[in-house]
Every structure is written in structure tokens, then in C-alpha cells.
C-alpha positions as CSV (number, residue, x, y, z in Angstrom):
1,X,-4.6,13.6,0.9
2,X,-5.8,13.7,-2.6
3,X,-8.5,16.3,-3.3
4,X,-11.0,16.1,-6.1
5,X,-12.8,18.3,-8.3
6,X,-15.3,17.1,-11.3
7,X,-14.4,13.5,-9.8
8,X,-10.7,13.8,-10.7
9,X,-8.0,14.5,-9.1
10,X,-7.1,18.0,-8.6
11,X,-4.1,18.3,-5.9
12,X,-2.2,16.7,-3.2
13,X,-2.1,18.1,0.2
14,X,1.7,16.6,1.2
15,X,3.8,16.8,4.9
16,X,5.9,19.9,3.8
17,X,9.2,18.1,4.5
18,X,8.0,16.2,1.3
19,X,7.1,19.0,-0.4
20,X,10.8,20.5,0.1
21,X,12.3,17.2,-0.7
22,X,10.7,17.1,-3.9
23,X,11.7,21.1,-4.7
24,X,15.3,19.7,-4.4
25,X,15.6,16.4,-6.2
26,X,13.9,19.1,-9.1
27,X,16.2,21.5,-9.0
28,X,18.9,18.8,-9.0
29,X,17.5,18.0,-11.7
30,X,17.0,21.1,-13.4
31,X,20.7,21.9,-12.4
32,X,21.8,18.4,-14.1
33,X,20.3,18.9,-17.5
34,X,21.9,22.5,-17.5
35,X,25.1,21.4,-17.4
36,X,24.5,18.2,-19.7
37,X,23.0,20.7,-22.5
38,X,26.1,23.1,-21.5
39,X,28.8,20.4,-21.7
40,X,27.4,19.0,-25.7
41,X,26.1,22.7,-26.7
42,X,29.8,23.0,-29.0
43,X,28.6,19.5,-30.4
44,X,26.7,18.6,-33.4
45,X,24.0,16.5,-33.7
46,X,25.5,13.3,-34.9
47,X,28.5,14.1,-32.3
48,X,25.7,13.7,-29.8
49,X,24.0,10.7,-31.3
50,X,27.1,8.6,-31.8
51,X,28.0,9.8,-28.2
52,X,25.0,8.2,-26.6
53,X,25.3,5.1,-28.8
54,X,28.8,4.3,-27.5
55,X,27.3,5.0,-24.1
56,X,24.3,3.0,-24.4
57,X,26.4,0.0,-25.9
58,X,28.8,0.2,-23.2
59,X,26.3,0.0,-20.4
60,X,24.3,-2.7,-22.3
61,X,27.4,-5.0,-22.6
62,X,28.3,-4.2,-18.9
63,X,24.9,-5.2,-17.6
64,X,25.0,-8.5,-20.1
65,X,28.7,-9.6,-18.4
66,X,27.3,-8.5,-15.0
67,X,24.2,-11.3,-16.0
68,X,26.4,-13.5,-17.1
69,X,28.3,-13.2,-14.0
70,X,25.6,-13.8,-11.5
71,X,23.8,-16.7,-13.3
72,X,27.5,-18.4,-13.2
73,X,27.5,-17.9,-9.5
74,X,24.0,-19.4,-8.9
């Protein structure tokens, strides 16, 4: 249930079980992107930056050879 104030949306009334579900994937989260900044805080910048790069190349070539793959197959 959505209330409204002023004609926009204030809040959400949700079941708690969602409510609690939603606390935990955030603290997951929150607990994730401590340890990420923990694991690159003795790095510098461009140690960071040509970290991701490598990263982001790898999973882009993975995912072109994984197309590649499936249109063969089709």
C-alpha cells in the first residue's frame, strides 16, 4: 500500500517478511562494498582503474564468445 501526501508518494506500508528481506540483501550489500573498498584501499587510483578495465574486457569478451556460441547453436 502506497500512501500519499501533497499527491505524491510518501511511503510504502510492506508485509514485514519483506521489510526484513530487504534489511538483509542491504546489509549484504553494505557488507560487500566494505570489503571491496577494504581489499583496493592499499591501491592507487590507476591500480583500480586498470583493474576494472581488465575486468570489464574480460567479461565483455566472455559474453561476445557466449553470443557467438548460442547463435551457432540456433
Amino acid at each position: 500500500m502506497v500512501v500519499e501526501r501533497r499527491g505524491e508518494e510518501a511511503f510504502a506500508l510492506v508485509p514485514m517478511r519483506l521489510y526484513r528481506f530487504l534489511e538483509e540483501e542491504r546489509r549484504k550489500l553494505l557488507q560487500a562494498t566494505e570489503e571491496a573498498r577494504g581489499s583496493f584501499s592499499d591501491m592507487s587510483g590507476e591500480e583500480v582503474e586498470a583493474l576494472v578495465a581488465a575486468e570489464l574486457e574480460e567479461a565483455s569478451s566472455t559474453e561476445r564468445k557466449a553470443s557467438s556460441a548460442r547463435r551457432a547453436s540456433s
